[in-house]
N, C-alpha and C positions, 0 to 999 in steps of 0.2 A: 651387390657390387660396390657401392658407400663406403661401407665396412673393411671391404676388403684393399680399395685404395687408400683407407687410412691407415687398416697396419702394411702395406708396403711402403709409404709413404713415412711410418715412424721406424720401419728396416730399415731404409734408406741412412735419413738422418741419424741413426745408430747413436742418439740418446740417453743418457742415463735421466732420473729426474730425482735424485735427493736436496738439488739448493737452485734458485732461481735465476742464477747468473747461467747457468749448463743449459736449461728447458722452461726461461721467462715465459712463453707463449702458453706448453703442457701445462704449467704450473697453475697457469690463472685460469685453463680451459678443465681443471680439475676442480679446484676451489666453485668455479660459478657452478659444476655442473651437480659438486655436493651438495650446494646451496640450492637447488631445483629440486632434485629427489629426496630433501630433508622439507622442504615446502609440500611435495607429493604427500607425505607422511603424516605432516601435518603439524610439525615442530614450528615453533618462530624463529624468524631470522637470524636473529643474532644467537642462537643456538650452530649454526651449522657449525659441522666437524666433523671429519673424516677422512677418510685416505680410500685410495683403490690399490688390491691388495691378487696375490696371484691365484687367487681361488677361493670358494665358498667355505671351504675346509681351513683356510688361515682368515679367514675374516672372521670366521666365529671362533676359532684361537683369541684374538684381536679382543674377542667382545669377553671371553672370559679373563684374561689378561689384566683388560681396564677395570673389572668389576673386582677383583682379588686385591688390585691398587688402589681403589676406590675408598672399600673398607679398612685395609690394610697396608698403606703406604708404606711402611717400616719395611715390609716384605723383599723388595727391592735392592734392599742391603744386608739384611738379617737372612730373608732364604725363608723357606717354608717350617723350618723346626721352631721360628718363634710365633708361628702363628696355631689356635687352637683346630682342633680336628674339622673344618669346613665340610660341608657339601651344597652340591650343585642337584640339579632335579630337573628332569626334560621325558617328553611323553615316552613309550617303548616302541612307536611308531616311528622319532627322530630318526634325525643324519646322524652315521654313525661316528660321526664330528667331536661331539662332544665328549665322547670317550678320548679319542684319540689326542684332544686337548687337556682332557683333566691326566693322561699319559705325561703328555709334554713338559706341561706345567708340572709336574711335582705334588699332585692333589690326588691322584689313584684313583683308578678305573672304579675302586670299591665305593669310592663315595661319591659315586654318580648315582644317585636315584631314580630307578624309571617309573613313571607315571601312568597307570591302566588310560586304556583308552576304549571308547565303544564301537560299535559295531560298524561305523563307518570309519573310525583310526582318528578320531577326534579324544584330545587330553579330556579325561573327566576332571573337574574344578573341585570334587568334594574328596578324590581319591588323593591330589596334591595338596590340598591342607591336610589330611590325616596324617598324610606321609611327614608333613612338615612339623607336624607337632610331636609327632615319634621321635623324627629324630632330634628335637632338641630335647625330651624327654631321655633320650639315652646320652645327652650329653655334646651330642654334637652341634655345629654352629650351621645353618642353612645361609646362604647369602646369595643364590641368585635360582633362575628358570630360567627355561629356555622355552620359548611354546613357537610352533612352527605352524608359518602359513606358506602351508603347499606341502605334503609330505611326500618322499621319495614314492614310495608306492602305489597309495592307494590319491595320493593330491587332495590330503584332508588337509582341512583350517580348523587349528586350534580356538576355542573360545577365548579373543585375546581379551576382550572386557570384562570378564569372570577371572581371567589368569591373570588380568592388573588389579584387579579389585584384592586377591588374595597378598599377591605382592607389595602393594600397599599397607594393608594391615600388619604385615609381619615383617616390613624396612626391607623387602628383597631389592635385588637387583633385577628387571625383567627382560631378556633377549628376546627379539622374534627376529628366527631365522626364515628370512622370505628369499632367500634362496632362489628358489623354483617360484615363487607365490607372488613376490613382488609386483612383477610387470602388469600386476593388475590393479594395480594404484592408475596406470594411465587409462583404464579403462570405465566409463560412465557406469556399463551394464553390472559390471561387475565387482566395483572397486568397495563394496558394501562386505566382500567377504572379510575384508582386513578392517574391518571396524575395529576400533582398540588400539590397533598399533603405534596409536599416535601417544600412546602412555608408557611405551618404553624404553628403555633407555640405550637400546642401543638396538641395529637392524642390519643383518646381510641379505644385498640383495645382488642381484646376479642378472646385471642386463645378457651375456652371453649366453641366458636360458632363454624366456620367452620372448624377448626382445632382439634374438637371434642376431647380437653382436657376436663377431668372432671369437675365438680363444683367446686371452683370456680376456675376462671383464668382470672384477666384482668389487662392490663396493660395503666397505663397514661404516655404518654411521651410527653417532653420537651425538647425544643432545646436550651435555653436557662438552660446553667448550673448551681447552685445554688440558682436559682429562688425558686425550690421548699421548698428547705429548710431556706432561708430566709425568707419567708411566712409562716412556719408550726412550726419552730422551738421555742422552749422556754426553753432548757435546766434544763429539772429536773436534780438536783446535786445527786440523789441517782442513775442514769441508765446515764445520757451522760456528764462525766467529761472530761474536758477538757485535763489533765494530764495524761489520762492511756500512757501506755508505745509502745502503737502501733497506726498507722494514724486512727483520731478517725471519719475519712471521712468515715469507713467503720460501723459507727452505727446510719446506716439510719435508726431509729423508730423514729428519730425529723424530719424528711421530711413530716412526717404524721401526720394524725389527729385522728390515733386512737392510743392507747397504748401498749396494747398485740397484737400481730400480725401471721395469719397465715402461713404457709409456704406452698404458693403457686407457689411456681415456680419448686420445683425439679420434679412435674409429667411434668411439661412441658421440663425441660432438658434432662430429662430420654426421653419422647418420640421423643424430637428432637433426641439425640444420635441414639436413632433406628430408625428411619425414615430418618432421613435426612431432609435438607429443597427439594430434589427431591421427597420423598416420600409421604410429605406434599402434594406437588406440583399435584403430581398421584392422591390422594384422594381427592382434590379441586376440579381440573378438572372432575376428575369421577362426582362428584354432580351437575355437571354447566351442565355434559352431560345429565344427568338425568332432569334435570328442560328444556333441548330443547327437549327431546325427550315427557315431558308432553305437551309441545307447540302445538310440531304436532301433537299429538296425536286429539289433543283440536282442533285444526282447522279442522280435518278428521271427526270430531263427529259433527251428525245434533242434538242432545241437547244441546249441551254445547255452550258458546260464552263466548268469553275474554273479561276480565274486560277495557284492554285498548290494543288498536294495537300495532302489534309488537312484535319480540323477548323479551323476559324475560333479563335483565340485571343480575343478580343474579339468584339464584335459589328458587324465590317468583313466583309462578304462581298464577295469579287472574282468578276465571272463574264463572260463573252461572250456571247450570245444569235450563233449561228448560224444566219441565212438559210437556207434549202432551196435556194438556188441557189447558194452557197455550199459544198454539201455533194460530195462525191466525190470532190472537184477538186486538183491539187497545192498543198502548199501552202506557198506559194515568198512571193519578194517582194511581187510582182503579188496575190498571198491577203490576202498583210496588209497591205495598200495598200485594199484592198478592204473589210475586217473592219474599219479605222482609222477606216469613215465608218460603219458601221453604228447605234452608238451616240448619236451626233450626231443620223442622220437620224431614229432611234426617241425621241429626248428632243426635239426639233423637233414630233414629230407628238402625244405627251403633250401639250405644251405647246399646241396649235394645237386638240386635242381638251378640254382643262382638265379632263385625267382623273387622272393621278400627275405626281409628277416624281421623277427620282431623276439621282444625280450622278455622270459618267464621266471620266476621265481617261488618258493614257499613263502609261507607268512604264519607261524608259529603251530597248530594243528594243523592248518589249513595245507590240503597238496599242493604243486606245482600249479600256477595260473600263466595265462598268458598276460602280459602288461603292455599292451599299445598309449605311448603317450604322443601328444600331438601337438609338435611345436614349430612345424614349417605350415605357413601359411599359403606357402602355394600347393599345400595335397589338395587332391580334388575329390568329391564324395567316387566316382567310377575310381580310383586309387583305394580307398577303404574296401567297397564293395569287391575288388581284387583280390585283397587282401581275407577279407574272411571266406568270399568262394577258394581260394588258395589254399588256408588251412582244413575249409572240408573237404575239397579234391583230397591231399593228401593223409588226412585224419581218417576217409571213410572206411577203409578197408583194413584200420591196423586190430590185430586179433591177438586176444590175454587169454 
């Protein structure tokens, strides 16, 4: 409810925030709050930089952007034909983000490099140097990674201290998209999975995921200081004159790339004030607990089987629910032809019954899974347990 009084409250006010005379208060409640989750991270101070930005999908825009400028400032004004054939490298696990910005950008979907990963959807570190050396072997120029804490499906952490170690050695540029993964910097128990992060150069994280800030909420940040706005900036003389009579550092809309801008950060200052970053902390772990207790649950049941072994990283549970007719039988093509519709036909009959819903997908061989992710804090384990008595009620009797 926090959350939600402060985007009525910046409805109201009807806001823009690109210069500090229009949203003096948002302005400075965005700056201290960069300066906090750039301290989470592990940056030093006088590093913070950043913007909050309309989505997890333009924040990592944002980060390939500054990394293309970084290297290739000329870019700017010459355009992509004077610069040489670049590519970027992100696991085959990621957001499908990075395509859609090496799209945007002018860099081609072609020279997006995907990175194997193993059997829990984790980047392997020895599969991204080969890659890396290939392709400058064929001529081409490598200049950044992306390696991702918290992946959309399966909520894997990238090796981010092997993926900086590499980065390192061969002057990359390194993104971790924490996205999804972030919110676990506030957390004691858990904040050990994002080891590393604190060696990149750039991070989108996404309080409107785990930290279940409203729509929208995401932050890109930078360790390097006016990078962003040497990259974005172009000083229109009707909004960022040089001469106003106060430090005009504070009319960050030339950081950006868009022009009106909404004021998303007071529901997240307002919810920090009530919360606390301990209270955050309580509602993280509550979800992390709730995703072990589907684990076991899932291991105790003779229908169901896990998409891959092992404890859950995140609060992404992968699982199958296996038919009783289904059961015995070889299990060949014709099996998973068969298993591929299962899920389908059990989120069909939720839907038709307006009992649960929950969300399934393929994953490259792999059939149809179910994907329960768990990021309200108030489900209760008798809501889980619902939940999967729900899809056996409706799973038991479907016949291939």
């Amino acid at each position: 409810m926090v959350g939600l009084a402060g985007e009525w409250l910046t409805a109201t006010a009807n806001t823009n925030m690109f210069t500090y005379e229009i949203a003096p208060v948002f302005i400075i409640m965005e700056g201290l709050l960069i300066k906090k989750m750039h301290e989470l991270i592990g940056w030093r101070e006088n590093e913070a930089d950043g913007i909050f930005s309309p989505g997890g999908t333009i924040s990592n825009i944002y980060s390939v952007l500054a990394a293309r400028y970084k290297f290739y400032p000329f870019v700017k004004t010459k355009g992509m034909a004077a610069l040489p054939n670049i590519v970027l490298f992100t696991s085959e696990h990621s957001h499908y983000s990075f395509e859609k910005a090496s799209a945007v950008l002018g860099i081609g979907t072609e020279n997006v490099i995907t990175v194997k990963c193993d059997e829990r959807g984790k980047m392997i570190p020895s599969d991204l140097e080969e890659k890396i050396v290939k392709q400058k072997e064929m001529g081409h120029v490598p200049f950044y990674v992306n390696a991702t804490a918290g992946t959309t499906v399966y909520g894997a952490f990238d090796p981010l201290a092997k993926i900086a170690d590499i980065c390192e050695k061969y002057g990359l540029w390194m993104h971790v998209d924490a996205a999804w993964g972030g919110g676990l910097l506030l957390s004691k128990k858990h904040q050990f999975k994002m080891n590393g992060i604190e060696r990149a150069d750039s991070v989108t994280w996404n309080p409107h995921k785990m930290m279940s800030v409203p729509l929208q909420c995401s932050a890109i940040l930078f360790r390097e200081k006016g990078l962003l706005q040497a990259c974005n900036q172009f000083c229109a003389g009707y909004l960022f004159q040089p001469d106003k009579f106060y430090d005009v550092t504070y009319d960050t809309g030339d950081k950006t790339i868009q022009c009106g801008r909404h004021v998303d950060i007071f529901k997240l200052w307002l919810m920090w004030k009530a919360k606390g970053t301990c209270g955050f902390e309580l509602q993280i772990n509550k979800c992390l607990e709730n995703a072990d207790y589907v684990y076991k649950k899932l291991t105790c049941r003779e229908n169901f089987e896990l998409v891959f072994p092992g404890e859950p990283e995140h609060t992404n549970v992968c699982f199958w629910y296996i038919p009783p007719s289904l059961k015995g039988i070889s299990r060949d093509k014709e099996w998973n032809d068969k298993l591929h519709k299962v899920p389908a036909k059990i989120k069909a009959l939720m839907m038709e019954k307006g009992t649960v819903m929950v969300s399934y997908q393929p994953l490259k061989e792999k059939p149809n899974f179910f994907r329960i992710v768990l990021s309200n804090p108030a489900s209760k384990k008798s809501d889980i347990d619902f939940l999967l008595d729900e899809i056996e009620r409706l799973g038991h009797e479907l016949e291939f």
